[in-house]
Legacy VTK file of the C-alpha trace (Angstrom):
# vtk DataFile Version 3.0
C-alpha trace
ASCII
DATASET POLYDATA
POINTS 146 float
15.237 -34.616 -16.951
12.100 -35.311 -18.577
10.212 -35.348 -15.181
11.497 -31.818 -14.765
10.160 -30.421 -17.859
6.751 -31.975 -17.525
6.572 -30.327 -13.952
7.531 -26.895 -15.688
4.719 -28.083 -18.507
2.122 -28.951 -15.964
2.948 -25.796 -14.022
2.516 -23.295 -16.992
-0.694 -24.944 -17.564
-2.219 -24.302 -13.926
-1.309 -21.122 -13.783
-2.577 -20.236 -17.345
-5.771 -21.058 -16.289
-5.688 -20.248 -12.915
-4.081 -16.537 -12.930
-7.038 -14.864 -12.931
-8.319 -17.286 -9.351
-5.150 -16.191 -7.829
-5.184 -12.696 -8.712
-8.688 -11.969 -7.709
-8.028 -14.192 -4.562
-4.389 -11.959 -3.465
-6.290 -8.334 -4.402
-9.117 -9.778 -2.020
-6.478 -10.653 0.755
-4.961 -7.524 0.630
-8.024 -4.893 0.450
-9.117 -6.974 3.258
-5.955 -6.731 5.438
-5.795 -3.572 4.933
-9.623 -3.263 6.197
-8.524 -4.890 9.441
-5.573 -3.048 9.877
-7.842 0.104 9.753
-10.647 -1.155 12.066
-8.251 -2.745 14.415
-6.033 0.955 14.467
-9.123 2.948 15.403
-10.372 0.357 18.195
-7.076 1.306 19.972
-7.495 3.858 23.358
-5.504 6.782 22.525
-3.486 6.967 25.790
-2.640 2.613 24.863
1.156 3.054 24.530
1.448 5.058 27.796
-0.037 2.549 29.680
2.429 0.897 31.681
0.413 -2.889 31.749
-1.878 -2.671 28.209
-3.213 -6.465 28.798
-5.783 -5.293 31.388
-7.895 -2.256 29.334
-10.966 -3.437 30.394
-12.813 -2.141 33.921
-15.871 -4.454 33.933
-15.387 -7.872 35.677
-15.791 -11.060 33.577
-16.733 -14.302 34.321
-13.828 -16.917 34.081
-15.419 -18.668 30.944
-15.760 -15.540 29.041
-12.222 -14.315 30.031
-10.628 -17.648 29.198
-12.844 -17.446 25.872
-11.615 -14.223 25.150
-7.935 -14.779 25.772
-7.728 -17.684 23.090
-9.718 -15.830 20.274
-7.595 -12.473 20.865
-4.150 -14.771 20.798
-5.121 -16.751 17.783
-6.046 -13.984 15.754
-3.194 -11.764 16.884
-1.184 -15.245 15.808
-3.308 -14.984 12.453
-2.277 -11.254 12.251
1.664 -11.721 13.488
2.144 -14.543 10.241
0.021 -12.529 8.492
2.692 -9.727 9.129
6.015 -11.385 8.680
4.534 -12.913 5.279
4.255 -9.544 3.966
7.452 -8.647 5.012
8.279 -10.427 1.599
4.809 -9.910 -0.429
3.145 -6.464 -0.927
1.735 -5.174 2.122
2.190 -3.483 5.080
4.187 -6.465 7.251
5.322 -4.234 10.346
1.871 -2.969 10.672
0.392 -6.062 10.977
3.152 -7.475 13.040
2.268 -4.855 15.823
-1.434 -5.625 15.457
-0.612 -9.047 16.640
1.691 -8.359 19.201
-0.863 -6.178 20.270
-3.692 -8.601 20.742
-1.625 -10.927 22.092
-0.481 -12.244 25.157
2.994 -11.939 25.232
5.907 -11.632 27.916
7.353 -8.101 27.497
4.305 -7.468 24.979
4.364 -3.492 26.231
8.182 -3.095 25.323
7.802 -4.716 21.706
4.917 -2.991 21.146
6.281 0.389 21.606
9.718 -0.635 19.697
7.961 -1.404 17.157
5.569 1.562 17.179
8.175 4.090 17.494
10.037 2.955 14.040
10.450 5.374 12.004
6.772 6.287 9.738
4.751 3.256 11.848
3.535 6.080 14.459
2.953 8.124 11.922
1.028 5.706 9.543
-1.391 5.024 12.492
-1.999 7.918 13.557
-2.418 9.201 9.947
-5.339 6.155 9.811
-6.596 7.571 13.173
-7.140 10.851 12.040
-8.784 10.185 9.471
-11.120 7.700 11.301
-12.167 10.970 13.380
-9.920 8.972 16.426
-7.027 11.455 18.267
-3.492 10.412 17.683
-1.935 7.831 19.866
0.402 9.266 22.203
3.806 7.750 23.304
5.673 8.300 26.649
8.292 10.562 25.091
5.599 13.062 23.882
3.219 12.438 26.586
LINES 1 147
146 0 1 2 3 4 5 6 7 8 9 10 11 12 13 14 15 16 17 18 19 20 21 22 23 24 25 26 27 28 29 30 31 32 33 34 35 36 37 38 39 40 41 42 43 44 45 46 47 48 49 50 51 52 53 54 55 56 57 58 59 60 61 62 63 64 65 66 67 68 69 70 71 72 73 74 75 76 77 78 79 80 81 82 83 84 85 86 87 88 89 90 91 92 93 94 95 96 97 98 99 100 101 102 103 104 105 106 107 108 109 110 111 112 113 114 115 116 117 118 119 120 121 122 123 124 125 126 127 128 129 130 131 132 133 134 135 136 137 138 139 140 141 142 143 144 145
């Protein structure tokens, strides 16, 4: 028992002096997710959820290094993003947004069909193109209203 309280002791001490670390450190995480969720919404072609294949946007050949090169950064940061997502599922932030920014980068058997599931929930179309518009970007369209 006495193990217990001086875990509770030593863990009221840490965080008395260590709130203001942790605060400064979360308000920082989440003005800069939300950052990234904005850049990352306006980088997206307009017509991206019609597209029947979306991992091939680009017209310009690359060279094999700098495709391979490419594909790991974009799936570990869409990883990053997806965690990043389904933590703030239960902390403040916008979890399904970032979610579908990950899925999005990523390359992902039936990527197209998840992305556009999760797009089409209720408010998420309208939260990016909301961001869009206001980034001077046209609205994503869908295949329903397309």
């Amino acid at each position: 028992m006495s193990s217990l309280s001086n875990t509770i002791e030593t863990t009221k001490d840490w965080a008395s002096l260590y709130f203001i670390w942790v605060l400064a450190v979360s308000v920082l995480v989440f003005i800069g997710s939300l950052v990234i969720a904005w850049l990352l919404i306006l980088r997206l072609p307009e017509d991206y959820l019609c597209r029947p294949d979306t991992t091939n946007c680009r017209e310009t050949p690359q060279s094999p290094l700098s495709y391979f090169a490419r594909k790991i950064v974009l799936n570990l940061f869409g990883f990053i993003l997806l965690i990043t997502g389904i933590i703030m599922l239960f902390t403040p932030g916008q979890g399904v947004l970032f979610i579908l920014l990950g899925v999005t980068l990523m390359d992902l058997p039936y990527k197209h069909e998840l992305t556009l599931r999760l797009a089409r929930r209720k408010g998420i179309l309208g939260i990016i193109n909301r961001i869009r518009s206001k980034g001077g970007k046209p609205a994503l369209t869908t295949e329903q209203s397309a």
